[in-house]
Each structure stands twice: as structure tokens, then as C-alpha cells.
N, C-alpha and C positions, 0 to 999 in steps of 0.2 A: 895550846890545844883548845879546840873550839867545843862547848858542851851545850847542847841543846837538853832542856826536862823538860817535858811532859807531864803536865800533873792534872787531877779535876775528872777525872773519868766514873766511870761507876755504874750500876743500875739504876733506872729511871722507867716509870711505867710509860704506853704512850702517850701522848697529848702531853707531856712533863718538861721539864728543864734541867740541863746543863751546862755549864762551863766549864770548859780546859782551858789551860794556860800554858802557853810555853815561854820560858824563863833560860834566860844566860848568862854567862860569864863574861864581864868585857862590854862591847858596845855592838855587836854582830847585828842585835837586831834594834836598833836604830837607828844606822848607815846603811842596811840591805832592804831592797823588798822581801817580805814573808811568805808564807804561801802555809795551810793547814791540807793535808790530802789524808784517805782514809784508807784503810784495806779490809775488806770481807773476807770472812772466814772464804778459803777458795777463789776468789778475788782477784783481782788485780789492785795493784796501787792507784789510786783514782783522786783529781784534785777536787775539792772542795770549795775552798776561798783564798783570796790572796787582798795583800795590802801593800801598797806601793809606800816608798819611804815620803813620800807629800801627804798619804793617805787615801790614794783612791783606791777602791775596792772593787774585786770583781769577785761574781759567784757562780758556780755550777745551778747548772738550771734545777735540779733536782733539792736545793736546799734554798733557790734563792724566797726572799717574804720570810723567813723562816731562821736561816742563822746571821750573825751579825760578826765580823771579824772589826777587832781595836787592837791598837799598842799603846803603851805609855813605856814613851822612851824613858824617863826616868826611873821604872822599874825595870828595865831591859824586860820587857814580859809583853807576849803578843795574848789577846782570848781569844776563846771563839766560843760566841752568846749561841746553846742550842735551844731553838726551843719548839713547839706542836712537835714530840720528838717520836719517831715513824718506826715499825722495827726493821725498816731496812735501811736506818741509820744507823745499825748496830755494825760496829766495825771496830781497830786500831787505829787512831787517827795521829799521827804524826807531823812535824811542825818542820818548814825549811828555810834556812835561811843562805845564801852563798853557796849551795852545794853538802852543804850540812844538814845532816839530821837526830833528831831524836828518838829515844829506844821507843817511842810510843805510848799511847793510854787509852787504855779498853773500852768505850761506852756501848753498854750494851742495852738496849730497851725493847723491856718485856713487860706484859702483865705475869 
């Protein structure tokens, strides 16, 4: 059974920073491309960033300058660097690997 966590979430004013980290069991995300997508309160699921297993990276126009997707295969752990952090980056943002997902992590950014 394949387990994706999401961790790193939290309250952040704007202009601030964050990091989540999605984390596995096994090798899932260092053989797979990753992908980080978020969902708004009302929302739809919406991709974010992605990182191919060579490490090329692509971004949503709307966070590209601004967040930065890595993995270190050694930790099976993908990030994703937020940062000048906007309050309509306030969303769920959840991590995919192979068809896989995780329960998600809250970042919500407010004064």
C-alpha cells in the first residue's frame, strides 16, 4: 500500500514562507514524476508544480518566481519552497505521485 504525508502546512502572514514536504513509504517518489496541486476552499483541484524523475520542473503561472519544487531521493521526500506567500495561496495542497495521493496540508495565509 502506497502512503503519501503531507506535512509543513500552517499560518503564514503575506509576503512570508513556507514549506511542505511530501514524504513515502518505499521508493514511489524517486522512480515517479511528482506533481504538488492545491484546492480552495470552493475550488477546484488545481496543479501547482511538478518535477520530473531527471528533475525538470514545471510551474503554474500563477506561483511561477515564487515557489520552488525539489526532492531528495534519499529521503523519499518531494518540497515545495512557498514563498512572497499571497492570500490566494491559501488552499489544501496535496502531493502526487503514480496516481497516488495524499490526505493533504492546509496553508493558509492571512494577516
Amino acid at each position: 500500500q502506497v502512503q503519501l504525508v503531507e506535512s509543513g502546512g500552517g499560518l503564514v502572514q503575506p509576503g512570508g514562507s513556507l514549506r511542505v514536504s511530501c514524504a513515502a513509504s518505499g521508493s514511489i517518489l524517486s522512480v515517479n514524476a511528482v506533481a504538488w496541486y492545491r484546492q480552495a476552499p470552493g475550488g477546484q483541484r488545481e496543479p501547482v508544480a511538478s518535477i520530473s524523475i531527471r528533475g525538470r520542473t514545471n510551474y503554474a503561472d500563477a506561483v511561477k518566481g515564487r515557489f520552488t519544487i525539489s526532492r531528495d531521493n534519499a529521503k523519499n521526500t518531494v518540497y515545495l519552497q512557498m514563498n512572497s506567500l499571497k492570500p490566494e495561496d491559501t488552499a489544501v495542497y496535496y502531493c502526487n505521485a503514480a496516481g497516488w495521493w495524499g490526505q493533504g496540508t492546509q496553508v493558509t495565509v492571512s494577516s
